[in-house]
Every structure is written in structure tokens, then in C-alpha cells.
C-alpha positions, -999 to +999 in steps of 0.1 A: +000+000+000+031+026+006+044+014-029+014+034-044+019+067-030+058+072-047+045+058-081+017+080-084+037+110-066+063+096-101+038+094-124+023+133-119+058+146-118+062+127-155+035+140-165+037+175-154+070+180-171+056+162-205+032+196-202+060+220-195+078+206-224+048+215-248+046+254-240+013+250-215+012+276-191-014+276-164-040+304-168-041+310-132-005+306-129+023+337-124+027+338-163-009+335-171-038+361-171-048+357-136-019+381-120-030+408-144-070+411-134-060+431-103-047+456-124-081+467-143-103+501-130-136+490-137-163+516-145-198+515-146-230+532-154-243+552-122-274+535-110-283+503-087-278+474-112-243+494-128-230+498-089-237+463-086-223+449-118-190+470-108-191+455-069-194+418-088-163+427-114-137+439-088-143+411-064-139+388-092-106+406-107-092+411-074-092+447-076-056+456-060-060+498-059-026+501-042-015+495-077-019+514-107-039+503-130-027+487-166-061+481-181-095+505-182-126+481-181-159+504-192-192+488-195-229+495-207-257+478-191-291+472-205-318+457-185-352+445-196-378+427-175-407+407-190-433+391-168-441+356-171-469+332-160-506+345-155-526+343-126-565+346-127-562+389-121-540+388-147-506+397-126-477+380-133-459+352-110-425+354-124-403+376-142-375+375-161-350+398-157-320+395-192-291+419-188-271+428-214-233+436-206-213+454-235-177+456-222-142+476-234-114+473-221-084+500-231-048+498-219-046+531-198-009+534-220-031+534-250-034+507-277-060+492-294-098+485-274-107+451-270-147+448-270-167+419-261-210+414-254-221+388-227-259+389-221-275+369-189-310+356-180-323+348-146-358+350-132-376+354-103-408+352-085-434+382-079-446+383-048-482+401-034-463+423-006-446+455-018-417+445+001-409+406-010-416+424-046-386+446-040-368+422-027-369+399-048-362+420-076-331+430-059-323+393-054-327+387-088-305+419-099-279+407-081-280+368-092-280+388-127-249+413-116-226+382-101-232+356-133-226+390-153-192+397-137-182+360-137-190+357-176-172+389-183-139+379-164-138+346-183-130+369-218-108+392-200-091+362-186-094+347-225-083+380-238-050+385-218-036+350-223-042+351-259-005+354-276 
């Protein structure tokens, strides 16, 4: 049973340096995208859903602000909000909230943009008392805000590793 452990602990080292040996580089690694992320402002349109989207980006890029930033991440939200299911009075008992994220990022030392478009969906329910309504909402905003954010790191991440 000890034999095992030293032959698999062999065979990952084996294979590890057969990937070194084919120019793979971890994304998350200290040559890949990953370091850079905490280097990127992000800015936002000024309202509750654009505050939100910007919280979800610079906790997902690791927003370092001791250090200047390389990168300028701007982005335009639309929103639209279409009710769904029918009760008898004719009220809705869902919605579906689909946000629409259009995204540029500019090197602050100036260069050529890099623009990308990532568009989420998420619903929730409608509720009869003003205040589960709003929350709700709000709920679903920020399900919306955090898939947003994670959807738009993935092409940043895509876009800085690229050779």
C-alpha cells in the first residue's frame, strides 16, 4: 500500500513535465492572465444594477488599488424585465429579468480596445407584498450582476492569455 503513493507522486511529476515541455502555461499561474485582473479600473453606469455589476467585477478581478492600473474596463448595461406566467387577475408570477453587458477594455498606456457582449437571464418570483416584490427583484439583480461579472472575467481572462 506505501508502494502506491511514490509511483503516483512519479507518475504526476512525469506527467507534469511532458506539459512544461509543450509550451502550456497555467492560466491561473504567475505567467498567465490571472496576475494581471487586479490591475483593471472598472467603471460603470451610475445606477443600482451598474454599482452592482461593478461591486461583482472587482471582487472577481481582485481589484488591487494600491497598484496602478494597466487596463480601463468600461461597461454598458441594458436591462429588460418581462413578466411571465398568468394568474387569474392577470398579474404575473414570475419575471424574467435579461441583462445585457457590452464591455471595453483599453490599456490606460493606450493601444488598441478590446470589446466583447455577454448577455444573462435569470428569473424570479413576484410576490403580493410590496416589500418581497422589492426584494426579490433586488435578489434577482444581483443573481444577474454576479453571473454577469463572472461571464465577463472569463473573456478578460481569454483575452490577456491570448499570444
Amino acid at each position: 500500500m506505501r508502494m502506491l503513493a511514490p509511483c503516483g507522486l512519479a507518475l504526476a511529476l512525469v506527467a507534469s513535465l511532458g506539459l512544461a515541455g509543450c509550451g502550456f502555461t497555467p492560466l491561473y499561474g504567475d505567467a498567465g492572465a490571472g496576475t494581471s485582473l487586479s490591475r483593471i479600473a472598472v467603471t460603470t453606469q451610475d445606477d443600482r444594477l451598474g454599482y452592482r455589476v461593478r461591486e461583482q467585477l472587482e471582487d472577481a478581478l481582485g481589484r488591487d488599488g494600491s497598484q496602478t492600473p494597466l487596463w480601463r474596463l468600461q461597461t454598458t448595461l441594458e436591462q429588460s424585465r418581462r413578466p411571465m406566467g398568468r394568474r387569474i387577475d392577470d398579474t404575473a408570477t414570475r419575471y424574467e429579468l435579461t441583462v445585457r453587458g457590452t464591455w471595453t477594455l483599453t490599456p490606460t498606456t493606450g493601444g488598441d480596445p478590446v470589446t466583447g457582449v455577454e448577455t444573462v437571464t435569470t428569473t424570479y418570483a413576484a410576490a403580493d407584498q410590496p416589500y418581497a416584490a422589492i426584494a426579490a427583484q433586488q435578489d434577482g439583480e444581483e443573481r444577474a450582476a454576479a453571473e454577469l461579472a463572472r461571464l465577463i472575467r472569463l473573456d478578460l481572462l481569454r483575452t490577456l492569455s491570448a499570444p
